[in-house]
N, CA, C and O atoms as a Tripos MOL2 file, in Angstrom:
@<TRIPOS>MOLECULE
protein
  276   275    69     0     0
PROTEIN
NO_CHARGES

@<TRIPOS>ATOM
      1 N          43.9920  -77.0470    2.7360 N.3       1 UNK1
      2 CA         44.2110  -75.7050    3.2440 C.3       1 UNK1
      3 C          45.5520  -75.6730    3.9700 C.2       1 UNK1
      4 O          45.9930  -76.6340    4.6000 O.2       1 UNK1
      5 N          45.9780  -74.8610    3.8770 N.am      2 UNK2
      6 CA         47.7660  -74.2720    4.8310 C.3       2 UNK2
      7 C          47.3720  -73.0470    4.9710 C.2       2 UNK2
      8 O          46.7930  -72.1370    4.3780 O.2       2 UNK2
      9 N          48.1300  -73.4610    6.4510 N.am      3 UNK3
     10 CA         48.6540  -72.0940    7.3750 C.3       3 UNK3
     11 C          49.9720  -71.8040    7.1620 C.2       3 UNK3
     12 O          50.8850  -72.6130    7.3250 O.2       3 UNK3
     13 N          50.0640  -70.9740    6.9000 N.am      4 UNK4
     14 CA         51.0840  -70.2400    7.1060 C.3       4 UNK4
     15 C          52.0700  -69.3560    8.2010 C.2       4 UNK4
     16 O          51.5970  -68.3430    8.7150 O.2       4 UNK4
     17 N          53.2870  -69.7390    8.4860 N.am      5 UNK5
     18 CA         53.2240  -69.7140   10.1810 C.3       5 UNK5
     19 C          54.6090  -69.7540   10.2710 C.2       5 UNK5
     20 O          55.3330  -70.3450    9.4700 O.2       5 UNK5
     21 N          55.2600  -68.6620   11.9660 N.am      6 UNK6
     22 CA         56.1600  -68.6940   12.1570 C.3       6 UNK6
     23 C          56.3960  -69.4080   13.4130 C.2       6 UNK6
     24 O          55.7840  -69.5040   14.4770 O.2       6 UNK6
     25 N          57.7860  -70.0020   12.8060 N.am      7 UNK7
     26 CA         58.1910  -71.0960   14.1640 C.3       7 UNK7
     27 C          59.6850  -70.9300   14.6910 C.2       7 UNK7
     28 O          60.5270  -70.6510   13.8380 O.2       7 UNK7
     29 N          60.1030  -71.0780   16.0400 N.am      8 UNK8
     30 CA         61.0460  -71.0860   16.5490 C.3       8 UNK8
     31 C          61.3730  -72.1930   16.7540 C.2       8 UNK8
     32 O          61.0060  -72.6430   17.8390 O.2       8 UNK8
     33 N          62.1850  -73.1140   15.8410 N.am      9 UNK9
     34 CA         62.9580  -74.5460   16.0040 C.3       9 UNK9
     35 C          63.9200  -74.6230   15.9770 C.2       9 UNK9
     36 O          64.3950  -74.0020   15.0250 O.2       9 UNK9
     37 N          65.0340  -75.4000   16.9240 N.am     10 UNK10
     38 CA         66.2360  -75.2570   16.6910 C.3      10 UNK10
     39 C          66.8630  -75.7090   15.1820 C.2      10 UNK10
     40 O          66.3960  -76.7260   14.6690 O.2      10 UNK10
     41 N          67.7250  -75.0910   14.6020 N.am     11 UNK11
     42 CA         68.8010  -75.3100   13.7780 C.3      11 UNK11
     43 C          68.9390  -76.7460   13.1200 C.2      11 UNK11
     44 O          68.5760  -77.2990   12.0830 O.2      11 UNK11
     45 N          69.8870  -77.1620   14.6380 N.am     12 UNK12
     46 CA         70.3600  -78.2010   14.8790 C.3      12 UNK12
     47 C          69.4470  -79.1360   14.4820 C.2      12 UNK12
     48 O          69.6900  -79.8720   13.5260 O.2      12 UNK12
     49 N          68.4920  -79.1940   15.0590 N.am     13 UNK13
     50 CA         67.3270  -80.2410   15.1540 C.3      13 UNK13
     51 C          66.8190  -80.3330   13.2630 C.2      13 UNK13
     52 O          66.4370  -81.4370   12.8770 O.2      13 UNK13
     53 N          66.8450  -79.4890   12.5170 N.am     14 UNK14
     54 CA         66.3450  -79.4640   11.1050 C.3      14 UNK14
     55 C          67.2580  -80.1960   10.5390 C.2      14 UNK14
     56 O          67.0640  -81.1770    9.8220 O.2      14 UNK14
     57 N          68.4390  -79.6520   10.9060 N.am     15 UNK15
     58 CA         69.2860  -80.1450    9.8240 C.3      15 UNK15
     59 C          69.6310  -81.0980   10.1830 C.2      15 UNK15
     60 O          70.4920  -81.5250    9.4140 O.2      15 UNK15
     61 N          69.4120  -81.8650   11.1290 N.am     16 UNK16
     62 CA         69.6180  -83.3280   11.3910 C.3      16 UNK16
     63 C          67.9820  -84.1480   10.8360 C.2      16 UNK16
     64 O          67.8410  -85.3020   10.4300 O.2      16 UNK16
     65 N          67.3770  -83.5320   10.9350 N.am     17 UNK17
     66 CA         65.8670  -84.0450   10.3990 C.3      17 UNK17
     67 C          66.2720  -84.0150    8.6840 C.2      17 UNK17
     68 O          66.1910  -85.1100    8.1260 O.2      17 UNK17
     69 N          66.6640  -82.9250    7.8990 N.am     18 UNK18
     70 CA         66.7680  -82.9930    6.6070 C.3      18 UNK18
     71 C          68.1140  -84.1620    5.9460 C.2      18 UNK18
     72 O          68.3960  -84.5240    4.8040 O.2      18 UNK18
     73 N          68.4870  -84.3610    6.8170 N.am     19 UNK19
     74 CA         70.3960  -85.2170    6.8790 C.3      19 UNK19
     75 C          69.6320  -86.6700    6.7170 C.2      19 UNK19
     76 O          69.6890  -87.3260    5.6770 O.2      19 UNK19
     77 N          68.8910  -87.0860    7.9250 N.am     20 UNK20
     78 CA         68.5760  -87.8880    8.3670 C.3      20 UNK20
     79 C          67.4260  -88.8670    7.2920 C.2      20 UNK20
     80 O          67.3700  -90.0540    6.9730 O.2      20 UNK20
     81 N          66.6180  -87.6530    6.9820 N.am     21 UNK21
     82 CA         65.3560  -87.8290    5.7410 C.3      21 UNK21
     83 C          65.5100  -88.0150    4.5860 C.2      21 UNK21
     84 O          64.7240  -88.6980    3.9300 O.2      21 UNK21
     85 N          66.7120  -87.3600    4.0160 N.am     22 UNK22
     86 CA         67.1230  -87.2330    2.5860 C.3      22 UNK22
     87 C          66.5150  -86.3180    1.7490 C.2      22 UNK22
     88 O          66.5430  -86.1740    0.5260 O.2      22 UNK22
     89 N          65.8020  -85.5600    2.8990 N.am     23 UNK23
     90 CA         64.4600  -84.5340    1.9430 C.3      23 UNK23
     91 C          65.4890  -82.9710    1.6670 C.2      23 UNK23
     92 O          66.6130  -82.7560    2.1200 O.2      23 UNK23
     93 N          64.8640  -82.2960    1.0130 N.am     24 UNK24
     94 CA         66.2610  -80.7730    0.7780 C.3      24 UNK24
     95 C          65.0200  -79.5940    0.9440 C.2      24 UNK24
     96 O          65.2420  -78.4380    0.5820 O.2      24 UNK24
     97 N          63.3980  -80.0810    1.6540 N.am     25 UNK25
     98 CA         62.4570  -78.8730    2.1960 C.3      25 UNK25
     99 C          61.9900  -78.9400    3.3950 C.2      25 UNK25
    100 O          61.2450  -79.7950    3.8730 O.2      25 UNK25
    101 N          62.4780  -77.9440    3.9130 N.am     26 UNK26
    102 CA         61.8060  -77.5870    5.4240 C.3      26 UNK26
    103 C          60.7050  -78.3020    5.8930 C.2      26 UNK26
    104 O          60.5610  -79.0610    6.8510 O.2      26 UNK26
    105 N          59.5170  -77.6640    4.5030 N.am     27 UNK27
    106 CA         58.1110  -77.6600    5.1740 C.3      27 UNK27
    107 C          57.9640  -79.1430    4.6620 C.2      27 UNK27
    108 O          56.8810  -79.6600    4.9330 O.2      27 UNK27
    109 N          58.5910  -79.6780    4.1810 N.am     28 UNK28
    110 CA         58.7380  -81.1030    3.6020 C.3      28 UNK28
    111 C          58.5030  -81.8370    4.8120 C.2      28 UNK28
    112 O          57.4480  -82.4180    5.0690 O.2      28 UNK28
    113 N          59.8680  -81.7770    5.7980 N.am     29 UNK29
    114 CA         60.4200  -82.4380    6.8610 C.3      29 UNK29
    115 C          59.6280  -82.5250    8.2530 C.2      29 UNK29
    116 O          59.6060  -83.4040    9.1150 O.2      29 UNK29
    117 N          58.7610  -80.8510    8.1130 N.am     30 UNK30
    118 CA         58.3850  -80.6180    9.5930 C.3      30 UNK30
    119 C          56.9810  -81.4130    8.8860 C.2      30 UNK30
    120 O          56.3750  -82.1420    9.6700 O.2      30 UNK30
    121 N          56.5690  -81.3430    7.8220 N.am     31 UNK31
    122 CA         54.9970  -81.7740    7.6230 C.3      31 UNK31
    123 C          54.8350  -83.4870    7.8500 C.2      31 UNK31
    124 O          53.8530  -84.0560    8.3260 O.2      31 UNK31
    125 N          56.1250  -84.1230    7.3510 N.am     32 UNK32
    126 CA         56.3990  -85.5220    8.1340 C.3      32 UNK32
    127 C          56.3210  -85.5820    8.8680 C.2      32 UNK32
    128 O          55.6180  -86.4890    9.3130 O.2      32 UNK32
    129 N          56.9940  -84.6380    9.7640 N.am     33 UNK33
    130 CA         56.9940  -84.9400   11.6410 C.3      33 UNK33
    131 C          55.8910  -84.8180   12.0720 C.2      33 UNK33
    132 O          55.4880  -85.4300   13.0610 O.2      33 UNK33
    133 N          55.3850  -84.2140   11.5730 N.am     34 UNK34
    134 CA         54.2620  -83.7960   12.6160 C.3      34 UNK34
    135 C          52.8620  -84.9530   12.2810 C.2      34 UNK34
    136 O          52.0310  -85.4680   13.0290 O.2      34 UNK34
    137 N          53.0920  -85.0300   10.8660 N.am     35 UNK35
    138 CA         52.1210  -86.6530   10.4090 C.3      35 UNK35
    139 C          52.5350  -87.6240   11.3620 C.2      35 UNK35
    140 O          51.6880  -88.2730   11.9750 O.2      35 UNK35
    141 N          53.8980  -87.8110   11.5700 N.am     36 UNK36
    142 CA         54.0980  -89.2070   12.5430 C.3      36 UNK36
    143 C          53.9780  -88.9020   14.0000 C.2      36 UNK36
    144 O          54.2290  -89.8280   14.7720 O.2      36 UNK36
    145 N          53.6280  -87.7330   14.4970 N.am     37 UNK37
    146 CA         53.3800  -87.3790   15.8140 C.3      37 UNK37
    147 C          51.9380  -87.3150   15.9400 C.2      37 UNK37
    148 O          51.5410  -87.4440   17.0980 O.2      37 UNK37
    149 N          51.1430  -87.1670   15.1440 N.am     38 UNK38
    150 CA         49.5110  -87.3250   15.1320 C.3      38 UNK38
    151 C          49.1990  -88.6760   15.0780 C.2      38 UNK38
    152 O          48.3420  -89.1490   15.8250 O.2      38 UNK38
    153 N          50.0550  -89.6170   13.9390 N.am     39 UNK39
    154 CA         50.0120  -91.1710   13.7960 C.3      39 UNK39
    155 C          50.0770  -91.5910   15.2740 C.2      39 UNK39
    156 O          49.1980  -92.2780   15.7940 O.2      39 UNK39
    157 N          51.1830  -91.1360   15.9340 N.am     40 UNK40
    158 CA         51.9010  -91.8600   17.0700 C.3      40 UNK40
    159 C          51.1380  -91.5180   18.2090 C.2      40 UNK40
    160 O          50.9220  -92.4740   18.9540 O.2      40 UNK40
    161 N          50.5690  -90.1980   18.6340 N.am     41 UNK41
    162 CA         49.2790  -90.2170   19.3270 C.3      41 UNK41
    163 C          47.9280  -90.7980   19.4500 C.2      41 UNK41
    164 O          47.2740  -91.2480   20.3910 O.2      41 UNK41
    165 N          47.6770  -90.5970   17.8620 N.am     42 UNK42
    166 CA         46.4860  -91.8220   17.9080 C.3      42 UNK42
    167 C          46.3000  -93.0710   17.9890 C.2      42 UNK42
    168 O          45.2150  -93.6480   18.0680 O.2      42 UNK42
    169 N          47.7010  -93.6810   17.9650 N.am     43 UNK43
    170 CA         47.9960  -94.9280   18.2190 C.3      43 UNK43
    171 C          47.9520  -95.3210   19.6450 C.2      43 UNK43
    172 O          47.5850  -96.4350   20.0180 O.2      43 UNK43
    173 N          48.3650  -94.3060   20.4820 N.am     44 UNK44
    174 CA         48.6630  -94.0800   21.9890 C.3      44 UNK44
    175 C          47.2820  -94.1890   22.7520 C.2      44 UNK44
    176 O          46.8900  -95.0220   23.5690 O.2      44 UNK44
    177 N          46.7610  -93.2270   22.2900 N.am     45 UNK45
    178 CA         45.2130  -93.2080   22.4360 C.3      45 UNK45
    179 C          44.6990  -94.7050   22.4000 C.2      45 UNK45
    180 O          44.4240  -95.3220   23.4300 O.2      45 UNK45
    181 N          44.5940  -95.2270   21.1490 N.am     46 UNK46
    182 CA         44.5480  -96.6190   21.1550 C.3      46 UNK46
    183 C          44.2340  -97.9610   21.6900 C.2      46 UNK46
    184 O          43.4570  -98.9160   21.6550 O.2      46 UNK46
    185 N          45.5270  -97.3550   22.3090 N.am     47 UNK47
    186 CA         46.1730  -98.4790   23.2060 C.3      47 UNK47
    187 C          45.3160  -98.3810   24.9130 C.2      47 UNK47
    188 O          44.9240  -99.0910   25.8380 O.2      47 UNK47
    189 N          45.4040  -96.9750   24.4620 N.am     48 UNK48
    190 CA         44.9440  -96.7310   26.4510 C.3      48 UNK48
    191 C          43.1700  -96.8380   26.8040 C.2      48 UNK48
    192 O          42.5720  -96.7460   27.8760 O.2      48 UNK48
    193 N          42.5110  -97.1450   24.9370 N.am     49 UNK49
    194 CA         41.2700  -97.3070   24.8560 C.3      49 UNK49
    195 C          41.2220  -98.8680   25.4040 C.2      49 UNK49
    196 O          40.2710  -99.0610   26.1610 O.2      49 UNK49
    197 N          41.9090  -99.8050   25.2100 N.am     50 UNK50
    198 CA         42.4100 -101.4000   25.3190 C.3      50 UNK50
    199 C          41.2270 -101.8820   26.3690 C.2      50 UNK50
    200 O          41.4310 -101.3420   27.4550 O.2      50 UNK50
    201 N          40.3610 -102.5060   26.3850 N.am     51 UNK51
    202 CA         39.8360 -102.9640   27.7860 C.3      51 UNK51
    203 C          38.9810 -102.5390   28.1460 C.2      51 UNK51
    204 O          38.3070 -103.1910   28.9440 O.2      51 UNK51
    205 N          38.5610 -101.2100   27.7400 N.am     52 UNK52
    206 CA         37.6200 -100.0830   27.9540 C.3      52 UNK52
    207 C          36.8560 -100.1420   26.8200 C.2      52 UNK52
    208 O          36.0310  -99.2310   26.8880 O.2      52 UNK52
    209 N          36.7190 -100.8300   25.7130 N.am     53 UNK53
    210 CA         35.5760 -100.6550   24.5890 C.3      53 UNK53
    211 C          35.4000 -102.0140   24.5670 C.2      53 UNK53
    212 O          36.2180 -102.8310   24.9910 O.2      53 UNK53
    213 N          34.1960 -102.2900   24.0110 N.am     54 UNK54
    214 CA         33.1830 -103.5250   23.8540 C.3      54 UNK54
    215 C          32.5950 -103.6110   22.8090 C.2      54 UNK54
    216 O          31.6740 -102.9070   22.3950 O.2      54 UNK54
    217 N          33.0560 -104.4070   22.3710 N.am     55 UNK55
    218 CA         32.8390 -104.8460   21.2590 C.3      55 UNK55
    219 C          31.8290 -106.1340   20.6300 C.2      55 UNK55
    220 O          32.4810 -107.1730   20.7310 O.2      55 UNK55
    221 N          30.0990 -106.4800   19.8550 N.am     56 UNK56
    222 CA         29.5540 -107.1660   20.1340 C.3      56 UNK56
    223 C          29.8200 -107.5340   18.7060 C.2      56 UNK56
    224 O          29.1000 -106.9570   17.8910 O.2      56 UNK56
    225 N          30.8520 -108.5150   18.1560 N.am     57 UNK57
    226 CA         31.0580 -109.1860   17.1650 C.3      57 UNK57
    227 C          30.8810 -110.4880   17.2370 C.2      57 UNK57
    228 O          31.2080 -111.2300   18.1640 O.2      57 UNK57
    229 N          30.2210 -110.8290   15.9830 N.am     58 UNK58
    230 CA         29.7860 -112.7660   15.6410 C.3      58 UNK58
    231 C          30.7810 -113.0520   14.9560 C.2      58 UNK58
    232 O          30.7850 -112.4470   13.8840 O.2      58 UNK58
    233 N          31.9880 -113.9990   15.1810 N.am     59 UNK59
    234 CA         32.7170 -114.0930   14.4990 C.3      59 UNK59
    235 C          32.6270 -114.9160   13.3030 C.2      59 UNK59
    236 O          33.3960 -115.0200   12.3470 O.2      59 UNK59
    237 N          31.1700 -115.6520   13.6510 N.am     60 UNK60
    238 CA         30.7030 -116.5320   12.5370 C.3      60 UNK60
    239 C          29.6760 -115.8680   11.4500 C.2      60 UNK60
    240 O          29.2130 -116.3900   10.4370 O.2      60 UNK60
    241 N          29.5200 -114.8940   11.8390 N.am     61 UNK61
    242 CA         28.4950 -114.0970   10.5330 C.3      61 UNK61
    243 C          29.7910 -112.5530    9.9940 C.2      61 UNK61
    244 O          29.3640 -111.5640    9.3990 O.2      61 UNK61
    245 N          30.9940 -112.6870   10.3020 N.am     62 UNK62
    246 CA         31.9640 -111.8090    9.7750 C.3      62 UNK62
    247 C          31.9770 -112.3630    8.3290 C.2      62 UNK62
    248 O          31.8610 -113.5490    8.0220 O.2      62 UNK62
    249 N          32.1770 -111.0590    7.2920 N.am     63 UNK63
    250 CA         32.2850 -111.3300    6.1130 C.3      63 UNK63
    251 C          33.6030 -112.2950    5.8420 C.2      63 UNK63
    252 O          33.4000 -113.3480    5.2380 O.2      63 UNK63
    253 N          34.7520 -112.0180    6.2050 N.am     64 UNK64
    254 CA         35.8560 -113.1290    6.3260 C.3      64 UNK64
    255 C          35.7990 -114.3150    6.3470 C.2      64 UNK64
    256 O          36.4120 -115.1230    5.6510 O.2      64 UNK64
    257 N          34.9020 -114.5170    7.3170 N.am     65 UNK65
    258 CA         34.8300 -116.4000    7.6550 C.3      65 UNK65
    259 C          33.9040 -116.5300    6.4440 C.2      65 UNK65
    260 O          34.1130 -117.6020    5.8760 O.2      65 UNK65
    261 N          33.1430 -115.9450    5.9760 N.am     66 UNK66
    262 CA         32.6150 -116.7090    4.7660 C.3      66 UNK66
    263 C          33.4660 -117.0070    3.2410 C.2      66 UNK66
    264 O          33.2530 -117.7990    2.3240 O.2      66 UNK66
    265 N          34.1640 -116.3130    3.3970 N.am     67 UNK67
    266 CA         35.4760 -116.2430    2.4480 C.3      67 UNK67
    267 C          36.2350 -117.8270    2.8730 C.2      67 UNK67
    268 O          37.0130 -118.1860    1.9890 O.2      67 UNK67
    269 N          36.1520 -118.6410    3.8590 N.am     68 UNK68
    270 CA         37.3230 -119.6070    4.3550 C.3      68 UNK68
    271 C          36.0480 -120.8140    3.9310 C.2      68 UNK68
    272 O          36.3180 -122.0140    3.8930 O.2      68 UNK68
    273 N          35.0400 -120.4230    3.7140 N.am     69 UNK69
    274 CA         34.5620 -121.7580    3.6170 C.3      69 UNK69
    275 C          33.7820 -122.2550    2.2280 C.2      69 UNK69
    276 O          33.3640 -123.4090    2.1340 O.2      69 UNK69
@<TRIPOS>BOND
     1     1     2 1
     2     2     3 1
     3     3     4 2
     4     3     5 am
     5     5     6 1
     6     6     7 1
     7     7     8 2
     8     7     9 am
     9     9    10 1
    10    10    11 1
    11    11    12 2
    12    11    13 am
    13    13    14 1
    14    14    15 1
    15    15    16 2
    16    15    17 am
    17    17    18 1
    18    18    19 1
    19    19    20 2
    20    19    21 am
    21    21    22 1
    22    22    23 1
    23    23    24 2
    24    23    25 am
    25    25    26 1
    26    26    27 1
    27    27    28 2
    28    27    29 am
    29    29    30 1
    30    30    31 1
    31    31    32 2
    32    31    33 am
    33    33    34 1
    34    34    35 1
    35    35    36 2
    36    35    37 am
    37    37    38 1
    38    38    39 1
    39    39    40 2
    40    39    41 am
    41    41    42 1
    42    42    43 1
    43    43    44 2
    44    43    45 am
    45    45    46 1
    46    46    47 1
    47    47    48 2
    48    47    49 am
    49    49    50 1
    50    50    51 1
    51    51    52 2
    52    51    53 am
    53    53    54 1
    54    54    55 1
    55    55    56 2
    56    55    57 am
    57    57    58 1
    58    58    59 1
    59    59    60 2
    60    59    61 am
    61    61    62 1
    62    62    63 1
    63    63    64 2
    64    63    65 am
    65    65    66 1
    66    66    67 1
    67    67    68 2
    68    67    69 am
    69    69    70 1
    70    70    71 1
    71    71    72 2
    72    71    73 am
    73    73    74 1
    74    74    75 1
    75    75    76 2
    76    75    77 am
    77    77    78 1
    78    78    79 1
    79    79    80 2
    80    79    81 am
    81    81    82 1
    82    82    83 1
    83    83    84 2
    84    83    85 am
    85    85    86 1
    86    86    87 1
    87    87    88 2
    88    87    89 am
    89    89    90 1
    90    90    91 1
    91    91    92 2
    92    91    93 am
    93    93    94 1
    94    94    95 1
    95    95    96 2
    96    95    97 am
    97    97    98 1
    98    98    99 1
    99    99   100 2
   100    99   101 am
   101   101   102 1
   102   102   103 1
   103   103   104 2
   104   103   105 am
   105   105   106 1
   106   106   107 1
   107   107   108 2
   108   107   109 am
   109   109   110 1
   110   110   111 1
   111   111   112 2
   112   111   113 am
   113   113   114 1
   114   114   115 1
   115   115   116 2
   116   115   117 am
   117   117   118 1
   118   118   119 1
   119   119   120 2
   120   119   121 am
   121   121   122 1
   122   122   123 1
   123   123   124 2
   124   123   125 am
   125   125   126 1
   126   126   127 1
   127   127   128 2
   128   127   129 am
   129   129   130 1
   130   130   131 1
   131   131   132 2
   132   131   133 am
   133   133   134 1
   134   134   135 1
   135   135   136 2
   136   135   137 am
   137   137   138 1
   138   138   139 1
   139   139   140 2
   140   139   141 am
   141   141   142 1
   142   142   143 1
   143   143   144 2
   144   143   145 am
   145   145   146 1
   146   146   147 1
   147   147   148 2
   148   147   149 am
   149   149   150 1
   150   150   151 1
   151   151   152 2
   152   151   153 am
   153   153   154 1
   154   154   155 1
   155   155   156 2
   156   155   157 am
   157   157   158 1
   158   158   159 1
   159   159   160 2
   160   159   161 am
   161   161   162 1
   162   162   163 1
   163   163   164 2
   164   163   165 am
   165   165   166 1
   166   166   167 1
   167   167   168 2
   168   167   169 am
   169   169   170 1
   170   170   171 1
   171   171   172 2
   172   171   173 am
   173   173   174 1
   174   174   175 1
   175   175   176 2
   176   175   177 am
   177   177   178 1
   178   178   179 1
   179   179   180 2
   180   179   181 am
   181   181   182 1
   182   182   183 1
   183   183   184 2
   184   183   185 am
   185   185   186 1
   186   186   187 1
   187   187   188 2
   188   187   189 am
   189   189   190 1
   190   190   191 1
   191   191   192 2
   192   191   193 am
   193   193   194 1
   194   194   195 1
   195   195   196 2
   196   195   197 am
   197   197   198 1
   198   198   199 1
   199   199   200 2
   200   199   201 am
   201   201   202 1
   202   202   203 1
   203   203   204 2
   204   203   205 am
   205   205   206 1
   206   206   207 1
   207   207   208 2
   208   207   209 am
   209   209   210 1
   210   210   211 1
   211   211   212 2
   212   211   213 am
   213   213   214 1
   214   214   215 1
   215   215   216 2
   216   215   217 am
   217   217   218 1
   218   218   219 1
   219   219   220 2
   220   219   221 am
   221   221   222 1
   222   222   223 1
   223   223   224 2
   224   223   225 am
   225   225   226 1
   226   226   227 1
   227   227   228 2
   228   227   229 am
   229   229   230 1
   230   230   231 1
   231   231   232 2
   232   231   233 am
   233   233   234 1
   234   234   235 1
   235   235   236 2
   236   235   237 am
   237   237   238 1
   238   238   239 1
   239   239   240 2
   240   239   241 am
   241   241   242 1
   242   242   243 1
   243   243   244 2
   244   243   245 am
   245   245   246 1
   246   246   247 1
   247   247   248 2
   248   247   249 am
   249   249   250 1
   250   250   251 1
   251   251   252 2
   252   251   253 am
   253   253   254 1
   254   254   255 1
   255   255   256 2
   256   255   257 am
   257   257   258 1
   258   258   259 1
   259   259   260 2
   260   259   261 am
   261   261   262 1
   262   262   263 1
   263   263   264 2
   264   263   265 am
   265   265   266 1
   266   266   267 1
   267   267   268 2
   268   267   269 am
   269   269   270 1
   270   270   271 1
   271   271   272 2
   272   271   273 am
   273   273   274 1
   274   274   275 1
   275   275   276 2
@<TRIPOS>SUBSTRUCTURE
     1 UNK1         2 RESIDUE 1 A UNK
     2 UNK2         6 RESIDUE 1 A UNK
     3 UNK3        10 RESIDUE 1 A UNK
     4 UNK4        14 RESIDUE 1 A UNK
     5 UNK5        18 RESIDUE 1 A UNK
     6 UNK6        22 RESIDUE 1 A UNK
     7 UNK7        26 RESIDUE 1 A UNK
     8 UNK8        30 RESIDUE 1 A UNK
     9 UNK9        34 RESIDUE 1 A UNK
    10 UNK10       38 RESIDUE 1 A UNK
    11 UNK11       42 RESIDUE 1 A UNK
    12 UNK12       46 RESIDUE 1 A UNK
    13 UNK13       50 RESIDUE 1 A UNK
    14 UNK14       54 RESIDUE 1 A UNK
    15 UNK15       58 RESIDUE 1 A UNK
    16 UNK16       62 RESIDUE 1 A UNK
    17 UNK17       66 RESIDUE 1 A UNK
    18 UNK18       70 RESIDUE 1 A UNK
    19 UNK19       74 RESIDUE 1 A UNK
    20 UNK20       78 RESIDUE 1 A UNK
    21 UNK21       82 RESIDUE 1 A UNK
    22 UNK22       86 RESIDUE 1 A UNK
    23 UNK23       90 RESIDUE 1 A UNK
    24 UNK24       94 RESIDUE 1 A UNK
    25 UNK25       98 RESIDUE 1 A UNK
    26 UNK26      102 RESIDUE 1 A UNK
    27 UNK27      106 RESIDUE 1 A UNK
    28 UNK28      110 RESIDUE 1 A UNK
    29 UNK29      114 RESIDUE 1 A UNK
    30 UNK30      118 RESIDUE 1 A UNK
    31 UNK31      122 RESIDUE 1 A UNK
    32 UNK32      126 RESIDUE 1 A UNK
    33 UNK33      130 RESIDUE 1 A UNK
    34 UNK34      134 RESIDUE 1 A UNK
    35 UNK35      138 RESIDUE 1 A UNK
    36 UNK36      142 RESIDUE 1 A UNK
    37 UNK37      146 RESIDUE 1 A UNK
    38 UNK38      150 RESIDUE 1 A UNK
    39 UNK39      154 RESIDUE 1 A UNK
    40 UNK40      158 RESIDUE 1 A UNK
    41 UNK41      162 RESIDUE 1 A UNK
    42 UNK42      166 RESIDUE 1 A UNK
    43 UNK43      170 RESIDUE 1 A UNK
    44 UNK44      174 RESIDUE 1 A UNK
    45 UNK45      178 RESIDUE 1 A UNK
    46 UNK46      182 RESIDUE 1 A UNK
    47 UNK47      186 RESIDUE 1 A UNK
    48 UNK48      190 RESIDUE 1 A UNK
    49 UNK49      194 RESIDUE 1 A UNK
    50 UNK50      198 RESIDUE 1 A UNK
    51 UNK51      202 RESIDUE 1 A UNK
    52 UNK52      206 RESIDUE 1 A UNK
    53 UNK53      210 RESIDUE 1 A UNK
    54 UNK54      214 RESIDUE 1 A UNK
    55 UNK55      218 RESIDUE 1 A UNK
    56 UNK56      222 RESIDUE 1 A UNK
    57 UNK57      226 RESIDUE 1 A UNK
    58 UNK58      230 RESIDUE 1 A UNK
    59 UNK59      234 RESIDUE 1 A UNK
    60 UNK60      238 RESIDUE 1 A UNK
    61 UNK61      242 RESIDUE 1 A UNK
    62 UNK62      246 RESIDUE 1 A UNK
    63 UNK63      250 RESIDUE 1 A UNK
    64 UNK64      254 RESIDUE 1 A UNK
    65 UNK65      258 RESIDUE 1 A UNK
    66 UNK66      262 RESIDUE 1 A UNK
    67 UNK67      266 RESIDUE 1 A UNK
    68 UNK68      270 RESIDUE 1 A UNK
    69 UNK69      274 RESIDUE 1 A UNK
């Protein structure tokens, strides 16, 4: 599904995004950005989960280690 939608972005800022990308569409460029700004948040998120989740893994009944032996 797409929205369809008006935006106030600078100029400057596109055409250094399209220069920069090698791409020659707008919705090309901003639909990247905004994929690597959702990537880059949830990564952030992530990180700040670190320490705070618990995790009760057997590392000896992981499907992996049965693969090594």
């Amino acid at each position: 599904m797409q929205m369809r939608t008006t935006l106030n972005i600078s100029d400057a800022l596109i055409k250094e995004l399209l220069k920069l990308s090698g791409k020659n569409n707008k919705t090309e460029v901003i639909t990247i950005a905004l994929k690597e700004y959702l990537r880059k948040l949830k990564r952030n998120n992530i990180k700040k989960a670190y320490g705070r989740l618990k995790f009760d893994i057997d590392i000896q009944k992981s499907p992996e280690s049965e693969l090594g032996e």
